[in-house]
VOGU-3710 file (C-alpha; in Angstrom, 3 decimals, decimal comma):
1> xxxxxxxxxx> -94,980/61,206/-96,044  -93,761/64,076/-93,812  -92,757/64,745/-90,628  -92,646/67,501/-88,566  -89,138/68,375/-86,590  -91,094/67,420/-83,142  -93,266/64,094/-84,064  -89,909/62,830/-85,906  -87,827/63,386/-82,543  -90,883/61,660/-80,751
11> xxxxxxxxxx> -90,505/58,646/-83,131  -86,481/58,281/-83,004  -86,703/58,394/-79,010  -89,159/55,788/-79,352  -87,131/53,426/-81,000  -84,322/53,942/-79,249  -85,991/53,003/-76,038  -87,101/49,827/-77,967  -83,458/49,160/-79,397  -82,138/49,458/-75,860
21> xxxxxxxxxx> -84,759/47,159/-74,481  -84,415/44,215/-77,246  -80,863/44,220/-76,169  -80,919/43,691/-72,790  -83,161/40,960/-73,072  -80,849/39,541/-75,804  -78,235/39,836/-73,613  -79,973/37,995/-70,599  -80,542/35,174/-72,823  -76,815/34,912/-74,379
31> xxxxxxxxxx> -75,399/35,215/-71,001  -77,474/32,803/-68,927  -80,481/30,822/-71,117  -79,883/27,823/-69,130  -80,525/29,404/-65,865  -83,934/30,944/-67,076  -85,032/27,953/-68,770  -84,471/25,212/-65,416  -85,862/28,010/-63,247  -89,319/27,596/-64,492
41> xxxxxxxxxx> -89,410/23,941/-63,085  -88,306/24,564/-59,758  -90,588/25,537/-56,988  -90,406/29,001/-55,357  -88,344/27,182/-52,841  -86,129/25,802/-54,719  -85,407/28,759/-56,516  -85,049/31,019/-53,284  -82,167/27,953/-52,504  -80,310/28,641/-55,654
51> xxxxxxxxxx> -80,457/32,528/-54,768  -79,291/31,984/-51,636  -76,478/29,808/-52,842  -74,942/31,752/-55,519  -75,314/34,983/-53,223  -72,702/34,141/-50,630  -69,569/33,394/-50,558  -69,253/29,846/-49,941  -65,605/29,251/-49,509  -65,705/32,405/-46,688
61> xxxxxxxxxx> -68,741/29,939/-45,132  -66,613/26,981/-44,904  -63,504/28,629/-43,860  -66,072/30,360/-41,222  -67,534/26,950/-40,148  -63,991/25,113/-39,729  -62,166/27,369/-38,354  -62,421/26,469/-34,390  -61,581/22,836/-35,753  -57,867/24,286/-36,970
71> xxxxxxxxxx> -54,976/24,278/-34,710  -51,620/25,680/-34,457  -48,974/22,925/-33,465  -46,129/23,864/-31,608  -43,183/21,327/-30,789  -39,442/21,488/-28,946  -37,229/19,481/-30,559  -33,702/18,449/-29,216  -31,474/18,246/-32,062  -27,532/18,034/-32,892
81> xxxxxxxxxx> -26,943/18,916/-36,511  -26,106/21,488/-38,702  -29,635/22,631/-39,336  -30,944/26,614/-39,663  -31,854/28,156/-36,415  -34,995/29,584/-37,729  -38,073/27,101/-37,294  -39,565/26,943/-41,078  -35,829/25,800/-42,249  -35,721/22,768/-40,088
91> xxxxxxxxxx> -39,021/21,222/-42,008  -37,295/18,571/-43,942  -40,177/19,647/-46,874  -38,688/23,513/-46,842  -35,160/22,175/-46,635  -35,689/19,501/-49,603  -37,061/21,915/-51,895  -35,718/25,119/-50,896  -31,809/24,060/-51,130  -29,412/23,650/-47,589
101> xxxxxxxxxx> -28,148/27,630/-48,163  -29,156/27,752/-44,025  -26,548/25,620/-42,397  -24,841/26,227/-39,637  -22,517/24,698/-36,976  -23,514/21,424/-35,464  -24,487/21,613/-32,111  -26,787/20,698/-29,959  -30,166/22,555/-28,909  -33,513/23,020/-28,597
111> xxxxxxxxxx> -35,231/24,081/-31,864  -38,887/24,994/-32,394  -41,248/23,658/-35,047  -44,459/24,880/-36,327  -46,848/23,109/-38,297  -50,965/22,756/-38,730  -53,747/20,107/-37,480  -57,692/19,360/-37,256  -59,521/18,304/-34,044  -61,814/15,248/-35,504
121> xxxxxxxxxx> -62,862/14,303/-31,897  -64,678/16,133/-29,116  -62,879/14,809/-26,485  -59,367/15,898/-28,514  -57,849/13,649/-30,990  -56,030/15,993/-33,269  -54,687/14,732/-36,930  -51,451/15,767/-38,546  -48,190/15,596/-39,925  -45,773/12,548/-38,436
131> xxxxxxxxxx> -42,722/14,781/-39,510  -44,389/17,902/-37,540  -44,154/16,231/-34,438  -41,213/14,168/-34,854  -38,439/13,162/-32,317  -40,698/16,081/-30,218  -39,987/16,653/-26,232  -42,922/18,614/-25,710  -46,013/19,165/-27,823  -48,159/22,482/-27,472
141> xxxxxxxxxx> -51,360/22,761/-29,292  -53,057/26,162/-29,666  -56,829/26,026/-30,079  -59,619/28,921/-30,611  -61,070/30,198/-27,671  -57,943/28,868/-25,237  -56,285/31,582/-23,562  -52,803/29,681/-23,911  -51,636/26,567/-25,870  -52,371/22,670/-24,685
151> xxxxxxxxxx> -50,156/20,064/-23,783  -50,526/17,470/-26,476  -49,498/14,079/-26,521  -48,865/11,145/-29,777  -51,425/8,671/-29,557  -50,140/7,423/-32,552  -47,643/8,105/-35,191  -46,199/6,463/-38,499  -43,397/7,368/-40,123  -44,106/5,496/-43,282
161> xxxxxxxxxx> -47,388/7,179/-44,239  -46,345/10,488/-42,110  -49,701/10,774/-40,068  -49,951/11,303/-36,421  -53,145/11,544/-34,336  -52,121/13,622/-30,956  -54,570/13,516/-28,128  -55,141/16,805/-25,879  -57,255/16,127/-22,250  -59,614/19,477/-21,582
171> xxxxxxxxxx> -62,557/20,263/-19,691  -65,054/20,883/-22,753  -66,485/19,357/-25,891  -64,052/20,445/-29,173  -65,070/21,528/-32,166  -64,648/19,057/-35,035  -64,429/18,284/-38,217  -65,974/15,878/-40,439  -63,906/13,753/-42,794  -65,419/12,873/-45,622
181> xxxxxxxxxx> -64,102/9,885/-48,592  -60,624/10,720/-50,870  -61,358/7,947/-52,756  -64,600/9,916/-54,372  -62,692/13,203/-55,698  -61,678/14,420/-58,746  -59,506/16,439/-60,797  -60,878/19,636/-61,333  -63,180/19,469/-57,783  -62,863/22,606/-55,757
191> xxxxxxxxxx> -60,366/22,453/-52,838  -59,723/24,848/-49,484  -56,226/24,773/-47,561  -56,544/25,947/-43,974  -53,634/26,376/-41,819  -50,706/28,119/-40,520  -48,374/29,066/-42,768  -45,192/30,508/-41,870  -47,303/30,860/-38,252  -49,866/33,237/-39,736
201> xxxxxxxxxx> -52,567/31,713/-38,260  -55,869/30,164/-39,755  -54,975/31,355/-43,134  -56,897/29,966/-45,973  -55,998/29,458/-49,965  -58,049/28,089/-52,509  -58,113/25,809/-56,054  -58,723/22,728/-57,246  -57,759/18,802/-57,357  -54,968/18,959/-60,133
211> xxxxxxxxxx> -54,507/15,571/-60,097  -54,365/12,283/-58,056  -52,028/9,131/-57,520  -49,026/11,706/-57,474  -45,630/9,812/-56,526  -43,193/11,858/-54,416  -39,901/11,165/-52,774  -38,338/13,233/-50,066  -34,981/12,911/-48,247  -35,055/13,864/-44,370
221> xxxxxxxxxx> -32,151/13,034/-41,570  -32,820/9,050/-41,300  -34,720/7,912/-44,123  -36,707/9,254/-47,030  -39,983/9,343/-46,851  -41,839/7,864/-50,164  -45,482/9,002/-50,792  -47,117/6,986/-53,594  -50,752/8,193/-53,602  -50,784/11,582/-52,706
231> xxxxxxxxxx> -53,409/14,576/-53,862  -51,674/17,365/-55,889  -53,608/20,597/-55,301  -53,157/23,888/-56,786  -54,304/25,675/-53,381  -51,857/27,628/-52,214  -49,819/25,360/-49,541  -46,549/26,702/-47,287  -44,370/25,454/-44,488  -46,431/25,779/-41,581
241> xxxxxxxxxx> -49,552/24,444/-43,587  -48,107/20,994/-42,840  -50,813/18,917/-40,669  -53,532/21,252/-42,011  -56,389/20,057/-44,095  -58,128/19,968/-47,825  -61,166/20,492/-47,830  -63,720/19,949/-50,344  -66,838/22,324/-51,214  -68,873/20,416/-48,583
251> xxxxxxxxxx> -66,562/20,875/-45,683  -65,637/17,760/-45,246  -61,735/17,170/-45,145  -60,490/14,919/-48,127  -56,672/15,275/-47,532  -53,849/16,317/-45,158  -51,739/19,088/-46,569  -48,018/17,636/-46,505  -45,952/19,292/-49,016  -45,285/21,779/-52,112
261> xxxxxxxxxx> -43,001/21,805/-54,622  -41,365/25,230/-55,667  -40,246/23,933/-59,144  -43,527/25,049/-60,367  -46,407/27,398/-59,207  -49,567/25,579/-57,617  -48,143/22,659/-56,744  -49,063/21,209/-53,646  -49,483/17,893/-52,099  -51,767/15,947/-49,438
271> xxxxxxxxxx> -52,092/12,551/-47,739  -55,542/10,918/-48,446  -57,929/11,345/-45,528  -59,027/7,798/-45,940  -55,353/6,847/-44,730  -56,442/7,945/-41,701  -60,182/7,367/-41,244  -59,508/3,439/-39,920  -57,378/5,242/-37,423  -58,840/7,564/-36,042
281> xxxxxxxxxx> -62,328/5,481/-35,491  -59,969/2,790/-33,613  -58,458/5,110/-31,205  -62,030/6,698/-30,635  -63,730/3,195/-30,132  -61,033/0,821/-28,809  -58,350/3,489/-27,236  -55,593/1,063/-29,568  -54,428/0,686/-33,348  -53,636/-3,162/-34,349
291> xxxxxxxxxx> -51,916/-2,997/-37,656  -50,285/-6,248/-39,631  -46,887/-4,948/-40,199  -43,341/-5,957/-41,448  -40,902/-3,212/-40,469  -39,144/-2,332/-43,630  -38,537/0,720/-45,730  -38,802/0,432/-49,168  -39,161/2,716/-52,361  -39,487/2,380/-56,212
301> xxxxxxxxxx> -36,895/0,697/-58,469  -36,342/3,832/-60,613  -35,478/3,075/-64,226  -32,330/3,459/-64,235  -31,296/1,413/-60,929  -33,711/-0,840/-63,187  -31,736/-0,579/-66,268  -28,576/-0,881/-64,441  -28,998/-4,781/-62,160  -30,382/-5,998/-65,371
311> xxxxxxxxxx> -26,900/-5,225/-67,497  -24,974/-6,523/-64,152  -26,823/-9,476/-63,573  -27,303/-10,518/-67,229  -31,825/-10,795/-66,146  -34,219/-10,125/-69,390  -36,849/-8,254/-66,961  -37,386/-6,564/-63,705  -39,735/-5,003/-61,877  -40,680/-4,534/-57,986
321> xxxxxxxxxx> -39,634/-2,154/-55,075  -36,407/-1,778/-53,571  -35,931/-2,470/-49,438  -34,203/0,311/-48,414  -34,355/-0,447/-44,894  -35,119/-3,326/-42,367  -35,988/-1,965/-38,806  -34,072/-3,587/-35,938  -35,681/-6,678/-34,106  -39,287/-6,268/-36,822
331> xxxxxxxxxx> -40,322/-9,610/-38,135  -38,725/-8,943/-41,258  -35,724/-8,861/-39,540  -35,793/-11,605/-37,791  -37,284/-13,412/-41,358  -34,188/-12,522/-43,296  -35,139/-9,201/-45,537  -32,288/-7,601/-46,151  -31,419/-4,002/-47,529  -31,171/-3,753/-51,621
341> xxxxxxxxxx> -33,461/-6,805/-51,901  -36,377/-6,113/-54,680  -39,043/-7,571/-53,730  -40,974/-8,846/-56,966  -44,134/-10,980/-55,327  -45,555/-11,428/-52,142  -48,107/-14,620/-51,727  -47,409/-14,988/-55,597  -48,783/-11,739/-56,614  -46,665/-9,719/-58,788
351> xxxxxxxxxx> -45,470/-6,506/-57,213  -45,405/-3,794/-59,921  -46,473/-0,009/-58,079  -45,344/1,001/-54,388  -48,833/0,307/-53,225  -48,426/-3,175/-53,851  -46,871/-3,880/-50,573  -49,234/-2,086/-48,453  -52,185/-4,018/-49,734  -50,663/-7,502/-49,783
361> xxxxxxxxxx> -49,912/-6,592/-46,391  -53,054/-5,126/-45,032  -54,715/-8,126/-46,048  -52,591/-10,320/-43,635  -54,127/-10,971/-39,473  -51,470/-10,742/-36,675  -49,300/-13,926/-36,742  -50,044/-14,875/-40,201  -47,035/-15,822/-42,623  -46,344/-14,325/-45,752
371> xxxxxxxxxx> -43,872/-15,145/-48,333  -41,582/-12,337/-50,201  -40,145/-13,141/-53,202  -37,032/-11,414/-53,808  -33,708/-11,054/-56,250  -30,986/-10,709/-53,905  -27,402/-10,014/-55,958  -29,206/-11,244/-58,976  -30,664/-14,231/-57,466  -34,274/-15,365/-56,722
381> xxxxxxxxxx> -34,597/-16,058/-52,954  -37,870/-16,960/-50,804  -38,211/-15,056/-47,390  -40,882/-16,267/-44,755  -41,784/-14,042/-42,649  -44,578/-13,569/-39,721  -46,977/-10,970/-39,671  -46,530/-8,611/-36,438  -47,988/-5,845/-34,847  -47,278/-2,393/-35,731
391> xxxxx> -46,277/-0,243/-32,842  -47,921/2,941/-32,183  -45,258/4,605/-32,542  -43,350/3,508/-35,869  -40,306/5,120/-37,465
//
């Protein structure tokens, strides 16, 4: 059959048009068949939701919606050591992980600290850091839509778990926000850092949960602080963003941003909101935090400490957590504990992880007594010792 020159070009346009046609559908269907097939189930509303979801950006709608929550923490510290006179230096996080290439003379002065926190109360309970507000004179809080910073003052603080709830008194309702449950997150969940790092204000960074139950130990100028549950994040987290909180992708804070690690990239750390939930609903409700507490520091038995007391003591096993200090005048002071004891049971349970300790203890009432076994220069003693209170303030 022939073809003349024109109906021939008429034909090849044709199929062109059809070629190019048969593609793009082909390509709608490699790219996204899921999304065409669950469409056709959903209502019209349902699918003008989905549109409306995937159309904004939803971490610029939380960072939008928790901002006025975020605060700027500002605190006056009277010091006499041989730390850096620039503000960032002094936090013991930048110091531990950055090196001690900022010294200078010891003397004594006023230095100024900078650090991050969330209002979770209307009336001005503000969570954050214990070690951003520690040994402070004077406490300044700056807070969206104040034309100058707030006096703030510790409600309570704990050195051991490095939390502090600060209480501001103003003249209006706060924005808040809402903390929601650590306990139901996962690696790989989407998380949002808001803070101050570096006192660039109400800057946020995004990632995910890398990973949970992370064990950290940092040194700082009396005693090391030990975190044994803490969220690692890959969200970008700096001095300054100390106080400030993780959000997840509802909103809702799951952790407080504490610490990163420079020996690898994304690498961040934060407390476990639900450290601080209990807390925080006490000093709303009852204006007072009872706690069952001890007063002793202690920390893991690292292998080889482990490895070590078992060739000098001649013991087949060992395992437990090492006191590394007894606070003066605490019941487990006045009970006996002493520093390098290893505890290895408390009311018979075995004591294997850090978090041992904390849970044997939380389970005690004020007054109770508790017994601590422990190998003292290679020898099992029994210490009996009476639950206290724990002060508001405990370092």
């Amino acid at each position: 059959m022939r073809f003349s020159k024109k109906r021939l070009a008429s034909y090849i346009l044709i199929a062109m048009v059809a070629l190019l046609i048969g593609t793009t559908i082909g390509s709608l269907d490699t790219v996204a068949p899921h999304s065409r097939a669950d469409n056709s189930s959903l209502t019209q509303e349902e699918q003008t939701k989905e549109l409306i979801v995937t159309a904004h950006n939803v971490f610029a709608d939380i960072a939008e919606k928790a901002d006025p929550a975020i605060v700027l923490i500002t605190s006056e510290i009277k010091i006499e050591s041989n730390q850096s006179p620039y503000p960032f230096f002094d936090d013991p996080f930048f110091r531990y992980f950055f090196g001690e290439q900022f010294e200078v003379p010891q003397r004594q002065r006023i230095t100024e600290g900078f650090g991050s926190g969330f209002i979770v109360s209307e009336d001005g309970y503000i969570v954050t850091n214990e070690h951003v507000v520690h040994n402070a004179e004077k406490i300044e809080v700056t807070i969206n839509g104040f034309e100058a910073p707030v006096t703030a003052e510790i409600a309570w603080a704990d050195f051991e778990l490095d939390l502090a709830v600060l209480k501001v008194n103003v003249d209006q309702k706060l924005a808040t926000l809402q903390m929601g449950d650590s306990d139901q997150i996962r690696p790989g969940d989407w998380a949002i850092a808001i803070g101050n790092p570096f006192g660039f204000a109400h800057t946020v960074s995004t990632g995910v949960i890398s990973a949970l139950g992370r064990q950290i130990s940092i040194p700082s100028q009396e005693e090391s602080r030990t975190y044994p549950n803490l969220i690692q994040t890959d969200a970008a987290i700096n001095p300054g963003n100390s106080g400030g909180p993780l959000l997840n992708i509802s909103g809702e804070v799951i952790g407080i941003n504490t610490a990163v690690s420079t020996q690898g990239q994304g690498i961040g750390f934060a407390i476990p909101v639900n450290e601080v939930k209990d807390i925080v609903k006490d000093l709303k409700e009852k204006g007072e935090i009872i706690r069952p507490w001890l007063g002793f520091y202690y920390q893991e038995l690292s292998a080889k400490l482990k490895e070590q007391y078992q060739q000098y003591y001649g013991l087949p096993s060992l395992d437990g957590v090492i006191v590394k200090k007894v606070v003066p005048d605490s019941p487990a002071e006045k009970a006996g504990l002493q520093p390098n004891d290893i505890i290895t049971r408390i009311d018979d349970q075995e004591i294997v992880k850090l978090n041992d300790v904390k849970k044997m203890i939380d389970l005690k009432e004020i007054g109770d007594t508790i017994k601590i076994e422990v190998i003292r220069n290679g020898h099992s003693t029994l210490v009996f010792a009476r639950i206290g209170r724990k002060p508001d303030k405990a370092y």
